[in-house]
PQR file of N, CA, C, O and H, with PARSE charges and radii, in Angstrom:
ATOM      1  N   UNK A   1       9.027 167.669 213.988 -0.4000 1.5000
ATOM      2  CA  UNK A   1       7.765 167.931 213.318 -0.0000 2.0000
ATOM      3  C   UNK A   1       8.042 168.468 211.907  0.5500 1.7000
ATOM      4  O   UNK A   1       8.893 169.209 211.414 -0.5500 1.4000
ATOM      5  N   UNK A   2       7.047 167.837 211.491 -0.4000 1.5000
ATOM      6  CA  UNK A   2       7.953 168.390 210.012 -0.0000 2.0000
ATOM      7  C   UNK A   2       7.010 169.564 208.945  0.5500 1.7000
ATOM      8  O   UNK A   2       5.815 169.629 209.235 -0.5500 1.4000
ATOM      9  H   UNK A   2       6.356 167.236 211.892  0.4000 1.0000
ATOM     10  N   UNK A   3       7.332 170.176 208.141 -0.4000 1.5000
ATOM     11  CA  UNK A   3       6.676 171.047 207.723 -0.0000 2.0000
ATOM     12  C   UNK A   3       5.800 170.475 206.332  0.5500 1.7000
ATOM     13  O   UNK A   3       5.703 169.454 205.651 -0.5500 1.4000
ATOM     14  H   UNK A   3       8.302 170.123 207.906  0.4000 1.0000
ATOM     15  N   UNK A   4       5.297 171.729 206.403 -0.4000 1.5000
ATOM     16  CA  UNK A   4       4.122 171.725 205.482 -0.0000 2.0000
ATOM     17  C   UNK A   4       3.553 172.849 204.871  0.5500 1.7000
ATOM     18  O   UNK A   4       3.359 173.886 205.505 -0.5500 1.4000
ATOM     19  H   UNK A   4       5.376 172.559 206.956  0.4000 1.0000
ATOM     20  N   UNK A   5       3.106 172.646 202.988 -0.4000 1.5000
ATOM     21  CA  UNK A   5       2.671 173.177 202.430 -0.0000 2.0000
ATOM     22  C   UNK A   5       1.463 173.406 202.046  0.5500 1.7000
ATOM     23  O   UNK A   5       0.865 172.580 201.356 -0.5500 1.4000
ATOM     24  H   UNK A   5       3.263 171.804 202.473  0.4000 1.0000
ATOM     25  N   UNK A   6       0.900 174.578 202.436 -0.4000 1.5000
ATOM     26  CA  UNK A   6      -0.706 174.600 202.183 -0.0000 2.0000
ATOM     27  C   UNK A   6      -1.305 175.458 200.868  0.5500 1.7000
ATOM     28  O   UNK A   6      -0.467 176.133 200.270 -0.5500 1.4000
ATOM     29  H   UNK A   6       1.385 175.249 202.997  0.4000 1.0000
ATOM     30  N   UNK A   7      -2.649 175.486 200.382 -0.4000 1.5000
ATOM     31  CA  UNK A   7      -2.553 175.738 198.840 -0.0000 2.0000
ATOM     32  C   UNK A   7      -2.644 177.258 198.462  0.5500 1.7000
ATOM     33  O   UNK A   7      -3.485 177.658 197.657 -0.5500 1.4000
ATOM     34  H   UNK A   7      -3.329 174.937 200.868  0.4000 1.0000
ATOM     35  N   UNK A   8      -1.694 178.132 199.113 -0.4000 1.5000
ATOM     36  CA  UNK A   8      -1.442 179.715 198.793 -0.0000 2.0000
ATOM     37  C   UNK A   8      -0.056 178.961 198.031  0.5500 1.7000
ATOM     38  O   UNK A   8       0.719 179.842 197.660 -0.5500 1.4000
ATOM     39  H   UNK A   8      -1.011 177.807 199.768  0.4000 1.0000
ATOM     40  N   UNK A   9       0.410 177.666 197.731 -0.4000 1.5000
ATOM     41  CA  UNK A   9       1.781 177.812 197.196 -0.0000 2.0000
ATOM     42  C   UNK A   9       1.013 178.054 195.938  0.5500 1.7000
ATOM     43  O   UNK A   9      -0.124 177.801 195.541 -0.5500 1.4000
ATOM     44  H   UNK A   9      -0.220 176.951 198.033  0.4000 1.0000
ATOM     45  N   UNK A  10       2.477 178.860 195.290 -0.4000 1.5000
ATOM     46  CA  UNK A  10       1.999 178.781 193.456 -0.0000 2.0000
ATOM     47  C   UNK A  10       3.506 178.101 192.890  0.5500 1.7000
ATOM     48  O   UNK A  10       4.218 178.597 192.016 -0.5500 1.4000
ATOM     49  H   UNK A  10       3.401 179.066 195.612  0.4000 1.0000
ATOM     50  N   UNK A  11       3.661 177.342 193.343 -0.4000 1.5000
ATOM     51  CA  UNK A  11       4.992 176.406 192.617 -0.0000 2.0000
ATOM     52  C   UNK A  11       5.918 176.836 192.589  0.5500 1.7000
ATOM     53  O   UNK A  11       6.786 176.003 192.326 -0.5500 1.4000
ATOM     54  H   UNK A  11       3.083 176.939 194.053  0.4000 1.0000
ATOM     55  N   UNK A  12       6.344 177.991 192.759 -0.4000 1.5000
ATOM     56  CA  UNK A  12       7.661 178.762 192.584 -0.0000 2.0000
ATOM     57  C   UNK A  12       9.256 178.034 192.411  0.5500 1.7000
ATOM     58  O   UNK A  12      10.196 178.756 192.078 -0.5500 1.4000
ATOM     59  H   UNK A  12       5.639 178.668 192.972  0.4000 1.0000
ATOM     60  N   UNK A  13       9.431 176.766 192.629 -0.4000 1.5000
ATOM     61  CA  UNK A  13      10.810 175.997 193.371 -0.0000 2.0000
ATOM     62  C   UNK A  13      11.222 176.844 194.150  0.5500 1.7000
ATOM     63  O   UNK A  13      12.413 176.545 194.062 -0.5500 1.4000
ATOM     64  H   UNK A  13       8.667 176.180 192.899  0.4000 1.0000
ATOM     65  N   UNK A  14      11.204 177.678 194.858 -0.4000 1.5000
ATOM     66  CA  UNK A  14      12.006 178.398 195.467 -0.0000 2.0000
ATOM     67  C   UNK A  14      12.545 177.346 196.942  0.5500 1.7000
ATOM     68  O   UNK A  14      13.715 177.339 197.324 -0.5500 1.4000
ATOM     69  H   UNK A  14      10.237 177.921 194.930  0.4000 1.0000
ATOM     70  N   UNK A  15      11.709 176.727 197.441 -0.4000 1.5000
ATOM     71  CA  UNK A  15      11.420 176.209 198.799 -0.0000 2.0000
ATOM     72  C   UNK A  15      12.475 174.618 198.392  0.5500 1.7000
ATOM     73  O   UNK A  15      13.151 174.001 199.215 -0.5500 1.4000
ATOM     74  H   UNK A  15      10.759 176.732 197.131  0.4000 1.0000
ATOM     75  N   UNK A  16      12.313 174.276 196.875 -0.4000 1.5000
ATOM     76  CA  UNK A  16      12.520 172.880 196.624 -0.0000 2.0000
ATOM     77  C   UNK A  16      14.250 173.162 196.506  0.5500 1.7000
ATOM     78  O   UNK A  16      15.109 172.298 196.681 -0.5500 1.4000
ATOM     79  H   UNK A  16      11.764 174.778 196.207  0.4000 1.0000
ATOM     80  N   UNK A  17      14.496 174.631 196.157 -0.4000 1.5000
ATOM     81  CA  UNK A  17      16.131 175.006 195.849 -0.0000 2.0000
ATOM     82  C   UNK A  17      16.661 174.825 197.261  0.5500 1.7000
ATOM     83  O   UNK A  17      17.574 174.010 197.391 -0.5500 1.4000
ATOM     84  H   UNK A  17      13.798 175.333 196.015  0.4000 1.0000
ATOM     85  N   UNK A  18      16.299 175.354 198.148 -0.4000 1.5000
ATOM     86  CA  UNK A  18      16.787 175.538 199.671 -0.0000 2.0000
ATOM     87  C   UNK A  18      16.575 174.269 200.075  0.5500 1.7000
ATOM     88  O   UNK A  18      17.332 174.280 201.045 -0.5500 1.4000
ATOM     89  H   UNK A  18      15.558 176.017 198.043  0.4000 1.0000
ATOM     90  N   UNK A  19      15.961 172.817 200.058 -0.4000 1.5000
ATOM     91  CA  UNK A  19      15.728 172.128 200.654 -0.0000 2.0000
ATOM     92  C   UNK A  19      17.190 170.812 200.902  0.5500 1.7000
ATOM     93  O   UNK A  19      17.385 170.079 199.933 -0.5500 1.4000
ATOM     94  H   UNK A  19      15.346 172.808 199.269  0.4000 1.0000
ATOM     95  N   UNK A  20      18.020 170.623 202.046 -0.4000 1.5000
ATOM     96  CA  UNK A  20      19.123 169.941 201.816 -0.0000 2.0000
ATOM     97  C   UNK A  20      18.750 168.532 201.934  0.5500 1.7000
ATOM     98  O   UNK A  20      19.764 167.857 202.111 -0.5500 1.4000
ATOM     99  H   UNK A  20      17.861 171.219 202.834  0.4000 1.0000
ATOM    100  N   UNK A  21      17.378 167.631 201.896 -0.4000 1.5000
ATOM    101  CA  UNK A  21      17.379 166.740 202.308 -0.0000 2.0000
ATOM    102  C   UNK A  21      16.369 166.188 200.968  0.5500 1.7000
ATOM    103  O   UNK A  21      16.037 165.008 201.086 -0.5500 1.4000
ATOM    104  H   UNK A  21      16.554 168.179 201.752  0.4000 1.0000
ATOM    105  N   UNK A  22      15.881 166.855 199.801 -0.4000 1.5000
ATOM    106  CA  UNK A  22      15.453 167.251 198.851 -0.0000 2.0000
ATOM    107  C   UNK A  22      13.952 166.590 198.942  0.5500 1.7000
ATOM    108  O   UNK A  22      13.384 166.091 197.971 -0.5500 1.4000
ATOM    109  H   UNK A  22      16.151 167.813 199.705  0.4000 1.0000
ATOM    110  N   UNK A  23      13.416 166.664 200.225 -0.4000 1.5000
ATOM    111  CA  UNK A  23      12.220 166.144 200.632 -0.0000 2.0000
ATOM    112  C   UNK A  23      10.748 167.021 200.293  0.5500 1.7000
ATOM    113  O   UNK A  23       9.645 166.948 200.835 -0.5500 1.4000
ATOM    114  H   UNK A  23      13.877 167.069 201.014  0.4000 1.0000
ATOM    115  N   UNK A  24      11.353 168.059 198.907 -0.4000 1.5000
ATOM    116  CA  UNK A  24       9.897 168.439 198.448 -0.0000 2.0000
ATOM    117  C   UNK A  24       9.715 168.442 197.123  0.5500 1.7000
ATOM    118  O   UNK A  24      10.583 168.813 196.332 -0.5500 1.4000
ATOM    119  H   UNK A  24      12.248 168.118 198.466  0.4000 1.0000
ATOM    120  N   UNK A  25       8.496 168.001 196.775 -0.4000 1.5000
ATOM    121  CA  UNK A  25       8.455 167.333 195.614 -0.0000 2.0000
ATOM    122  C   UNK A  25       7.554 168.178 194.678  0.5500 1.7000
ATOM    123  O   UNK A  25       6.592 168.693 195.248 -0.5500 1.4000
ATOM    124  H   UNK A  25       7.791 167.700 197.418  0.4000 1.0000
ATOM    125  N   UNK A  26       7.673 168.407 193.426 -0.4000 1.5000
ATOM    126  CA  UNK A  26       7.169 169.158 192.781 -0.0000 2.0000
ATOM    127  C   UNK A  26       5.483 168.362 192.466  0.5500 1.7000
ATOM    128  O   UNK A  26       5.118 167.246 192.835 -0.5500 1.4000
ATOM    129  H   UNK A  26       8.455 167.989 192.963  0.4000 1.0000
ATOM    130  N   UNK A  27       4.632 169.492 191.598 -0.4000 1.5000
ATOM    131  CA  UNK A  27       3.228 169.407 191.410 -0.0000 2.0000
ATOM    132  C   UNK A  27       2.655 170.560 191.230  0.5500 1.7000
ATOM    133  O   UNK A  27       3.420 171.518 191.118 -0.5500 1.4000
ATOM    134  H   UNK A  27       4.928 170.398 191.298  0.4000 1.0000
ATOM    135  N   UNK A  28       1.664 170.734 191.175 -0.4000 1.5000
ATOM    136  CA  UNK A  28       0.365 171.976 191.140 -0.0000 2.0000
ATOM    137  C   UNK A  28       0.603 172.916 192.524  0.5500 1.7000
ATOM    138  O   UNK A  28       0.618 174.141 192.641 -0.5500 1.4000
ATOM    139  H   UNK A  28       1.042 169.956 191.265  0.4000 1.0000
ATOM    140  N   UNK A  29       0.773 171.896 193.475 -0.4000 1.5000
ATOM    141  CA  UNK A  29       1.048 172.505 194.670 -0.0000 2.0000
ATOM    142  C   UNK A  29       2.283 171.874 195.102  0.5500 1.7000
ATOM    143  O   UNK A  29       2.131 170.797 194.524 -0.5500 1.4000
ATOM    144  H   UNK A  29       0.761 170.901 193.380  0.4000 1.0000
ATOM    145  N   UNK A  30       3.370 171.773 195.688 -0.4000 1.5000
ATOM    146  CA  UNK A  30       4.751 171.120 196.087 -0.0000 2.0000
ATOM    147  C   UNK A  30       4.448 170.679 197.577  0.5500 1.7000
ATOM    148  O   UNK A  30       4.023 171.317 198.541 -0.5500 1.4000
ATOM    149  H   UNK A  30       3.493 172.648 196.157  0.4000 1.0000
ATOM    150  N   UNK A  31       4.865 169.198 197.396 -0.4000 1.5000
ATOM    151  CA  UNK A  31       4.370 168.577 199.140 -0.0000 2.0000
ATOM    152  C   UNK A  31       5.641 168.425 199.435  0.5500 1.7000
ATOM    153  O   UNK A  31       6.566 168.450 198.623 -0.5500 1.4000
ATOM    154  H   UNK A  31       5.210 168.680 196.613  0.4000 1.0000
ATOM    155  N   UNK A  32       5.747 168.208 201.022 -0.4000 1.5000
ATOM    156  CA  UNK A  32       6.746 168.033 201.856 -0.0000 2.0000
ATOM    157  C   UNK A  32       6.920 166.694 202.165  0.5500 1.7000
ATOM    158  O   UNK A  32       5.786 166.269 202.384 -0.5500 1.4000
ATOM    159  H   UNK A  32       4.996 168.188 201.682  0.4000 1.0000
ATOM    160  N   UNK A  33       7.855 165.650 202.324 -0.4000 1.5000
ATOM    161  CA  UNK A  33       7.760 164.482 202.541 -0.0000 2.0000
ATOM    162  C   UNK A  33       7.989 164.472 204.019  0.5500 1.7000
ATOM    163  O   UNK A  33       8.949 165.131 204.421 -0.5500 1.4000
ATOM    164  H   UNK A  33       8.776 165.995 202.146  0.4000 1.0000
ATOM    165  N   UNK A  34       7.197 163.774 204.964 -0.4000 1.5000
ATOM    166  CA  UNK A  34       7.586 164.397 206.377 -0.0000 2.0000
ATOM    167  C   UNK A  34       8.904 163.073 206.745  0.5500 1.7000
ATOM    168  O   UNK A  34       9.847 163.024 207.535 -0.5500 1.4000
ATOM    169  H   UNK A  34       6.418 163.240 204.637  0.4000 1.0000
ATOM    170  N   UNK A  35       8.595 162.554 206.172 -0.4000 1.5000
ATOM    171  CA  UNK A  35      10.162 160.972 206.640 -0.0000 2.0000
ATOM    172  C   UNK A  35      11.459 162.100 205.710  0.5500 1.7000
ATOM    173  O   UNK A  35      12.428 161.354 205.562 -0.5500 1.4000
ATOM    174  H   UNK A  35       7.829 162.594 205.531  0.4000 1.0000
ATOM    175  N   UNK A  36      11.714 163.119 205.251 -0.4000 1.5000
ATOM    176  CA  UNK A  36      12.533 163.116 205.101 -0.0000 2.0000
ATOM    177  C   UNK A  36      12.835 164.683 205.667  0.5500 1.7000
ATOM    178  O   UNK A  36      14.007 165.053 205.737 -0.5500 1.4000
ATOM    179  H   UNK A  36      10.928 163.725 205.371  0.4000 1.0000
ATOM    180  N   UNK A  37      12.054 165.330 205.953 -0.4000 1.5000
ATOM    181  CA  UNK A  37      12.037 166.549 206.191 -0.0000 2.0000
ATOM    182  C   UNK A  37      12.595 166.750 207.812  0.5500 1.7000
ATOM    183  O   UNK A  37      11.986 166.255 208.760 -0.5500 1.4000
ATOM    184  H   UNK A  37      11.101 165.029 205.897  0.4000 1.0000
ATOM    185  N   UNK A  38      13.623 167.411 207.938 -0.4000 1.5000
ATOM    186  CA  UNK A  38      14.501 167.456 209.303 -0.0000 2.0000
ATOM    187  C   UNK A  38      13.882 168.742 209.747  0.5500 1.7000
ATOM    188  O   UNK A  38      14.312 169.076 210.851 -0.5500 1.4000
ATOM    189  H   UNK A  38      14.118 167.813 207.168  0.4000 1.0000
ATOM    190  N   UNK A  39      13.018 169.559 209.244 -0.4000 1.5000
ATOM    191  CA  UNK A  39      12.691 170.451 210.048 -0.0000 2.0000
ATOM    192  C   UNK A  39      13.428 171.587 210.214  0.5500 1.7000
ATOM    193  O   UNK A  39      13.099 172.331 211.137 -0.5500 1.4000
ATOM    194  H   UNK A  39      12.669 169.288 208.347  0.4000 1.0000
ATOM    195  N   UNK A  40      14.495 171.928 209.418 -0.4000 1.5000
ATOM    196  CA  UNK A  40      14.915 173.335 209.524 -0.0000 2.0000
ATOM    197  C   UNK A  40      14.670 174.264 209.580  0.5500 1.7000
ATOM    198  O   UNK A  40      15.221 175.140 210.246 -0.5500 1.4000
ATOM    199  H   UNK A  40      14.762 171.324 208.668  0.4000 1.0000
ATOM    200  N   UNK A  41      13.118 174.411 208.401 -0.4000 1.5000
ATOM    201  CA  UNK A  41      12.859 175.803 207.992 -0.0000 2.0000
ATOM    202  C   UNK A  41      13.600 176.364 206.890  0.5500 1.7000
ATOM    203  O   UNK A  41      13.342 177.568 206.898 -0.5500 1.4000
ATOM    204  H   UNK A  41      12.670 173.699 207.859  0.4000 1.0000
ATOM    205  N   UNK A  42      14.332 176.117 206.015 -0.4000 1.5000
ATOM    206  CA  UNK A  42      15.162 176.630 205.163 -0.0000 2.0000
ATOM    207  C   UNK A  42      13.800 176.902 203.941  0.5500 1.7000
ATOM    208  O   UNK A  42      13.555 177.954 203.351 -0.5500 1.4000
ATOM    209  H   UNK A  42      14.541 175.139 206.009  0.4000 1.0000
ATOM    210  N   UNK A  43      13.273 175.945 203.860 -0.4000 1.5000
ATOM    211  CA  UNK A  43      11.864 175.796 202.520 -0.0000 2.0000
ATOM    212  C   UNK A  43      10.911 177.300 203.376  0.5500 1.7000
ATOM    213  O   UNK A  43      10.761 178.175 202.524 -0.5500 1.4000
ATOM    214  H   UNK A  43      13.472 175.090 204.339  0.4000 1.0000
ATOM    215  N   UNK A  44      10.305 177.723 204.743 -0.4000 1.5000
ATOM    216  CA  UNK A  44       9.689 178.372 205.260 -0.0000 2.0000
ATOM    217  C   UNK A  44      10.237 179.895 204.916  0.5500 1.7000
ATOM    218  O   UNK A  44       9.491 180.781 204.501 -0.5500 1.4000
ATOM    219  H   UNK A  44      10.427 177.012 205.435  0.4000 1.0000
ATOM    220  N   UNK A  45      11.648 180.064 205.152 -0.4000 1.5000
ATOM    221  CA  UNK A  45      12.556 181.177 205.116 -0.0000 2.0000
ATOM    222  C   UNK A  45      12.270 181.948 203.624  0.5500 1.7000
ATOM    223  O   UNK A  45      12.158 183.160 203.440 -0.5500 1.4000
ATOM    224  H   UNK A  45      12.254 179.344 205.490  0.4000 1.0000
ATOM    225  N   UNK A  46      12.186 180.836 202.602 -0.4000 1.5000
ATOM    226  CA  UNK A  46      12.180 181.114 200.992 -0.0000 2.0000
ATOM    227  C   UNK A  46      11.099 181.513 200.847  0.5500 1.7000
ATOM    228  O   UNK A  46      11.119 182.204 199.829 -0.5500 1.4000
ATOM    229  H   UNK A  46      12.277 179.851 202.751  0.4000 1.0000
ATOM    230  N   UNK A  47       9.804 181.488 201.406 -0.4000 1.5000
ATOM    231  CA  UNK A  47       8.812 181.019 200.873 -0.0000 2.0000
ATOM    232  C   UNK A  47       7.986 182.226 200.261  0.5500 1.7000
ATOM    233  O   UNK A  47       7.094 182.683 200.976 -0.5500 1.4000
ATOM    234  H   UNK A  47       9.787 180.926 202.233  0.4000 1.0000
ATOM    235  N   UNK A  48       8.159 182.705 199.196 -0.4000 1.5000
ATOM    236  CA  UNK A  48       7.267 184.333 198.802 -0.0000 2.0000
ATOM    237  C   UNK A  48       5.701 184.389 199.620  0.5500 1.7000
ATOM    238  O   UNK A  48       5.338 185.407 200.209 -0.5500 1.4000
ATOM    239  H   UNK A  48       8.884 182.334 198.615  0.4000 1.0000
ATOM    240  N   UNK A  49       5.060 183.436 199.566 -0.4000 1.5000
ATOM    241  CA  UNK A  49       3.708 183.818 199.926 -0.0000 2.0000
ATOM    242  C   UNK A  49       3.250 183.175 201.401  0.5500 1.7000
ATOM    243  O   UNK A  49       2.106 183.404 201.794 -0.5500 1.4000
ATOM    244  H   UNK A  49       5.355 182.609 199.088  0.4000 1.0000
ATOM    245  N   UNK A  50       3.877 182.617 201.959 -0.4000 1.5000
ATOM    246  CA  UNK A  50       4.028 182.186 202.907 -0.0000 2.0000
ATOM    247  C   UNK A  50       3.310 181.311 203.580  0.5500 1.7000
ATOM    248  O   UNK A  50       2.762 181.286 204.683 -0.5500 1.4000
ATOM    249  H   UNK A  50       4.806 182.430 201.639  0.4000 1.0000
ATOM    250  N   UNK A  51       3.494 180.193 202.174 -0.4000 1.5000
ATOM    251  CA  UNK A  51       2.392 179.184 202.254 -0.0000 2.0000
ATOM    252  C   UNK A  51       3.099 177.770 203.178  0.5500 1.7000
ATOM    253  O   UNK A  51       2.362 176.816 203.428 -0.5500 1.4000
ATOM    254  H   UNK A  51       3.939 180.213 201.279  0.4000 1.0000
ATOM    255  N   UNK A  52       4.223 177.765 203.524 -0.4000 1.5000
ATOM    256  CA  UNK A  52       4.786 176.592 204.277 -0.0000 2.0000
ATOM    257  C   UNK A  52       4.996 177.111 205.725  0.5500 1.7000
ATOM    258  O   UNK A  52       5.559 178.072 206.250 -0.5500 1.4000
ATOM    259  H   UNK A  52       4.822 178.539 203.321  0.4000 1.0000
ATOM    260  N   UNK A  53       4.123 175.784 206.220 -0.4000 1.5000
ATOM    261  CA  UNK A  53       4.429 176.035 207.934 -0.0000 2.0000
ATOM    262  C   UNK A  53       4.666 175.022 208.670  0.5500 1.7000
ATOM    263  O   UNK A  53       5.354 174.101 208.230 -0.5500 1.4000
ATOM    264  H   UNK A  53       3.666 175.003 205.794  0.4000 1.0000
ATOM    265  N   UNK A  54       4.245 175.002 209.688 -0.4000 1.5000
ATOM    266  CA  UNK A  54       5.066 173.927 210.706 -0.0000 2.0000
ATOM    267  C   UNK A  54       3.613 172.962 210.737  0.5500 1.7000
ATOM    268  O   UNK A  54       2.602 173.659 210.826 -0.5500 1.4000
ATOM    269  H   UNK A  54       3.686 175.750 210.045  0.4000 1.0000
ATOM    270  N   UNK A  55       3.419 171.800 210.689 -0.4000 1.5000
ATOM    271  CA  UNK A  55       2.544 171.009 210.933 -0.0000 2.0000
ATOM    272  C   UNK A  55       1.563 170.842 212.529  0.5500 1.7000
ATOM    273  O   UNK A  55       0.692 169.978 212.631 -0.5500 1.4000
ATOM    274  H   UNK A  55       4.240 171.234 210.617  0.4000 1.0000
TER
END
């Protein structure tokens, strides 16, 4: 299942630095690509406001 960003993000890259499969993509808000996203949690772990969760 793959994760997801909802709109408390404020862009930070923080989530896009940690990501090893580089399945999040920048914008206003940063989306998760779910075909590439393995689901670690590494982007969730980073996340200051704790706007990425599990789908």
């Amino acid at each position: 299942m793959a994760h997801k960003i909802s709109e408390e993000c404020i862009a930070c890259g923080a989530c896009a630095d940690q990501c090893p499969t580089e399945a999040i993509s920048e914008g206003d808000i940063y989306k998760i690509d779910p075909e590439l996203c393995i689901d670690c949690g590494a982007c969730e772990d980073v996340c200051p406001t704790g706007a990425i969760s599990e789908e």
